[in-house]
N, C-alpha and C positions, 0 to 999 in steps of 0.2 A: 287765269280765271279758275280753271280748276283745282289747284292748290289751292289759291286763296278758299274756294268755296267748301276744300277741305279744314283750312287753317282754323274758320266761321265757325263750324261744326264742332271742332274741338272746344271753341270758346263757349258756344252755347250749352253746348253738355254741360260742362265744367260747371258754369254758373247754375244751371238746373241741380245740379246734382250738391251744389254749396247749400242753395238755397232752400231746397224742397230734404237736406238731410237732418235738419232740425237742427237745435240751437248746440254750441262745440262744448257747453257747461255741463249737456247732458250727455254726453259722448254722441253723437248725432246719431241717436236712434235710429231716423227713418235711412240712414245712408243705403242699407242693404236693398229694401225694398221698392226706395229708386231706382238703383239702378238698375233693378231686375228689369221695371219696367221701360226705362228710358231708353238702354241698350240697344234692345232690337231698333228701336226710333234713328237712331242715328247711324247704326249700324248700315239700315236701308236707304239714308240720305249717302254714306260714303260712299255704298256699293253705286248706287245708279251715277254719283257723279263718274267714277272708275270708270264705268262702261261711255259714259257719253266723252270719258277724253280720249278710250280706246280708240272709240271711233273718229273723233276728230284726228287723231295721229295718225290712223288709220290712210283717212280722208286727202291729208297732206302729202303723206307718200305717197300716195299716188300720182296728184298734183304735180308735184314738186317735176317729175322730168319731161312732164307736158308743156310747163312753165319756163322753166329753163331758156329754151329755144327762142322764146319768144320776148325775154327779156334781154338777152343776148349780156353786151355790157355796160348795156341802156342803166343810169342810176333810178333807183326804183324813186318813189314820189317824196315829195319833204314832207309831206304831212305824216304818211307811214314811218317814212325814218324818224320823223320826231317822234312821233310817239314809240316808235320801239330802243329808244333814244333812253326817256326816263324811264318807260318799263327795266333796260339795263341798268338805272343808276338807279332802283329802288330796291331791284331783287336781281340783279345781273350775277351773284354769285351764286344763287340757288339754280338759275338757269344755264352756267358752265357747267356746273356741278351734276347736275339733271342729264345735261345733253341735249337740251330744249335748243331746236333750230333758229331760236328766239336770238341765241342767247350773241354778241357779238364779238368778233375776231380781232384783234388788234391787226392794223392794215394803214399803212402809207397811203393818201389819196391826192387826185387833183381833182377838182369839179365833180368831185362826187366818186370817183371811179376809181379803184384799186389800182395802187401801180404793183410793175412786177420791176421787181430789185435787181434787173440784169441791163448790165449797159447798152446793149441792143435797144433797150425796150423801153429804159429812159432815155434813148437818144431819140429815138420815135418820137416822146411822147413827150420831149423837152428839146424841139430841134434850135433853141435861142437859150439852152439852160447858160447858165453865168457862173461865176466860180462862188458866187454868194449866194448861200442856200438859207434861205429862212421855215424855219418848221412851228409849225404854231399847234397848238395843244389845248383842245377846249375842254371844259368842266363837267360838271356831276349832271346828268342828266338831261346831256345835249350832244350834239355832234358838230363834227366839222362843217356839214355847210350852214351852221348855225353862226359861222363867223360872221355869214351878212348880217347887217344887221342897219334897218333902214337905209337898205341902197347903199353900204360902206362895209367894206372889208380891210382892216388892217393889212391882211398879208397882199392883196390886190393895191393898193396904196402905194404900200411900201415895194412891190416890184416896180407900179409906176414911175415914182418919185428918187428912188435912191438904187434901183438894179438889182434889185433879189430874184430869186427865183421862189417862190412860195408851196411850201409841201402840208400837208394838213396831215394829224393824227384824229385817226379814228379807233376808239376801244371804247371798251366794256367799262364804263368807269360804276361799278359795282362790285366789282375785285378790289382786294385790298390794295392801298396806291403802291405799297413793295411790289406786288405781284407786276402790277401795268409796269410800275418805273423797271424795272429787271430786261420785258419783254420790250419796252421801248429803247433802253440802250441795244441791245440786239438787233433794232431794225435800225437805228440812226447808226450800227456799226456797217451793215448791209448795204445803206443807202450810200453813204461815202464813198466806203471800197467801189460803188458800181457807177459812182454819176461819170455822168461823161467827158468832164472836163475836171482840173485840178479844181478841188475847195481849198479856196482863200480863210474865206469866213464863214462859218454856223452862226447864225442867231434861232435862239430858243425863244417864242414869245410864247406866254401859258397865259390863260385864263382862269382862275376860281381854282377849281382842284386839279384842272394840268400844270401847276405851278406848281403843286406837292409833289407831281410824278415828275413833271422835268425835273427839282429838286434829285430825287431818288435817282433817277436814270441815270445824274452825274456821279452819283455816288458809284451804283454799279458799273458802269464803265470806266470808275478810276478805278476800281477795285477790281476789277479784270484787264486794266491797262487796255483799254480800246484804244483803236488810232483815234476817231470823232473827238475825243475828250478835247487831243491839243488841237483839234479845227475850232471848239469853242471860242468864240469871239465875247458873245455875252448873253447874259440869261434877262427875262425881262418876265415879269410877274405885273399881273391886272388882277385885284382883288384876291389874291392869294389866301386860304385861310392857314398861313403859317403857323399858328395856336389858336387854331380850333375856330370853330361857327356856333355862335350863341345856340342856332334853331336846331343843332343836332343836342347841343349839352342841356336845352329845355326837352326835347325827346326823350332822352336819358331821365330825367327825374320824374317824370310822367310818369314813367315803368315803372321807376321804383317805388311814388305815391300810390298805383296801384294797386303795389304788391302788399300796401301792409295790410287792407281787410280782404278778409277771405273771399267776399263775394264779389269785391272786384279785382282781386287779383288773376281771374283767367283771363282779362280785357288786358293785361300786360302780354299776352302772347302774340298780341297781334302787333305791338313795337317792335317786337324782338324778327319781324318779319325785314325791318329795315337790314341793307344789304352791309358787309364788310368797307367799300367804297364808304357807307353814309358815317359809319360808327367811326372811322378812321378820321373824321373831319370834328368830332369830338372836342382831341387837342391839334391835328395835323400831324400823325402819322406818315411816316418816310422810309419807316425801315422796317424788316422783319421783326429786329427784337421787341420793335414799339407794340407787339400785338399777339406775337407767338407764344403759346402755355398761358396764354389770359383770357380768361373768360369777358369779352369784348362788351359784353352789356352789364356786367358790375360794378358795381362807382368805387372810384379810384382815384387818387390825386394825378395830376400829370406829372408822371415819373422818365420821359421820355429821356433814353441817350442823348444828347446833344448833337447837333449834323451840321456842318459851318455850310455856308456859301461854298459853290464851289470853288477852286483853287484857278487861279488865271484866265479866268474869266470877266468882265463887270460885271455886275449884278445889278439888276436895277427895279424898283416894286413902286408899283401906282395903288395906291386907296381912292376907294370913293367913300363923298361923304354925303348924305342925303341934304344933311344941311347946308346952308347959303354960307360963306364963307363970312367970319367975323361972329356969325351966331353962335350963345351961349348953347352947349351943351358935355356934358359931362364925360359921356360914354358914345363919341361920333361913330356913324356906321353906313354901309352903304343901304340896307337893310337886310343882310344875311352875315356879313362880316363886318366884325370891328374894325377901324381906322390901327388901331396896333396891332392887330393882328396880323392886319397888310403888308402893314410896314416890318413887319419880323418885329417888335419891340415885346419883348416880357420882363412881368417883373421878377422872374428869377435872373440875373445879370446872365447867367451860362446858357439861356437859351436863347437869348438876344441874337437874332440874324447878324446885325450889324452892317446893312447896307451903308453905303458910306452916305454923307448928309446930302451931298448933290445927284446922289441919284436915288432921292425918294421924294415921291409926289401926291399932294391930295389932291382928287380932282373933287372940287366942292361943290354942291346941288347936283350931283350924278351916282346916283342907283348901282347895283351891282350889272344887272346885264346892259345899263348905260355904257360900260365902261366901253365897249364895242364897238359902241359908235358916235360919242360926243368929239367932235372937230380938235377940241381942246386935248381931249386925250393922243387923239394923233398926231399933233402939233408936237406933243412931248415925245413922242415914241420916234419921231421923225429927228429930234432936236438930237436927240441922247445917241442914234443908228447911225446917223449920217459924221458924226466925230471918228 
């Protein structure tokens, strides 16, 4: 809130001082004696904000070890996690970066509650674990116990019905997906080494943008040789935006419409607030190079390296399609992701996923965060697991 209230303040100036400096034909005469006077104005708006976050920080510290105690390892409420949920997937990078107690840890969970990645304490905490560990990985501005979803949980399901044990990733998805995927193969190399019984099989289920980072994660742990790589059984992608989301690449040209008149080009500083996580979903960024020494809100063609499936795994990606099956439409989506996009399909042939034909699916008249929890989609995720 305070940032933002800073962020406001810059754009107001800005435009004050576009507007009231007279026309750019005339070299904008009045520029100088704006700002003489506008200055101090705003100058006094940043200061009080300053002092009122002093004191809220102040306020918290304090807090914070009174609280403690009395939260113990009780999961805090879902309504605060969700919302500090998207706060992390709108501006999660400004608040790691900050320091902002806001800001979220990458952490293995069950029901809410942190595990600790030592065998002791996953035997505790898993006294029926199985040698089949399913890790599920939700999207951009949500959390893991956002997998319920109308009374149904995939990884709850799939323990019932087919014997997994079910692990949830919880992070910061407003880091760039390289940054999550890196730290996430580090904890599925953690987890392995520590469960308490031999793993048979890893299944990776992701959601929306956990499907870029499990994506990544394989990569970095083949690239570091993790053991986890060869427990991979198979990777399962729900709405995936494997090239890109329409609603980030319309953000994008927003910015740049505003940037070309002067008087509304300060209103593009407040796009530019959107987090590393959002901008990465562009075209579906997976790697460092896709994003390092680029200026991330300049338009660009998608120049990305290429990143295959990964290696000896199945791979297997579900689309949703808003529309009823049979119905004409040109450009099918669930309404944040295209139907090809899902499906890894581009039309440069080199960035084509290439899932193979039988294991890619449209679930048809179901939405993006339908995918969740429509019957049908678990029916598929059941059919393809249990082979």
């Amino acid at each position: 809130m305070i940032e933002a209230t800073n962020r406001i303040a810059d754009v107001v100036e800005a435009m004050h001082l576009g507007i009231g400096a007279g026309p750019a034909v005339l070299g904008r005469p009045l520029e100088r004696p704006v700002q003489l006077l506008t200055r101090p104005v705003y100058g006094s708006v940043r200061g009080v904000t300053r002092l009122v976050g002093d004191g809220i920080d102040a306020a918290l510290a304090r807090l914070e070890p009174l609280a403690a105690p009395l939260l113990g390892e009780r999961p805090p409420g879902l309504g605060r996690e969700a919302v500090v949920a998207a706060l992390n997937g709108v501006l999660g990078d400004y608040l790691a970066a900050s320091g902002n107690p806001l800001a979220i840890e990458m952490r293995l969970r069950s029901d809410g509650r942190p595990l600790e990645l030592h065998p002791d304490a996953l035997r505790l905490a898993f006294p029926r674990a199985t040698g089949k560990l399913l890790v599920l990985v939700h999207g951009s501005c949500v959390n893991d116990r956002q997998w319920t979803r109308r009374g149904h949980d995939h990884g709850a399901a799939l323990a019932r019905d087919l014997g997994f044990t079910p692990i949830y990733l919880h992070y910061n998805s407003g880091l760039h997906v390289s940054v999550n995927g890196r730290a996430f193969a580090g904890l599925l190399e953690q987890l392995v080494a520590a469960w308490p019984t031999p793993v048979d099989d890893l299944v990776l289920l992701a959601h929306s943008m956990g499907g870029l980072v499990a994506r990544s994660a394989c990569h970095f742990g083949e690239a570091e040789g993790h053991a986890w790589r060869r427990k991979l059984r198979a990777l399962v992608c729900l709405g995936t935006p494997h090239h890109g989301a329409p609603l980030e690449r319309g953000g994008h040209w927003i910015d740049l419409l505003l940037g070309v008149s002067r008087y509304s080009a300060p209103l593009a500083r407040l796009g530019k607030l959107r987090s590393a996580g959002v901008t990465d979903m562009r075209h579906g960024n997976v790697l460092d190079a896709h994003w390092e020494g680029r200026d991330r809100f300049a338009h660009g063609r998608d120049d990305r390296v290429p990143l295959p499936l990964p290696q000896g795994a199945r791979c297997y990606a579900i689309a949703g399609s808003a529309a009823v099956q049979g119905a004409a439409r040109k450009r099918p989506t669930d309404g944040l992701v295209p139907v090809d996009s899902a499906l890894g399909v581009h039309e440069r042939p080199e960035l084509t996923l290439g899932f193979p034909e039988a294991h890619r699916w449209i679930a048809h008249g179901t939405k993006h965060l339908d995918l969740l929890s429509r019957p049908e989609v678990y029916a598929k995720l059941r059919s393809w697991l249990s082979s």
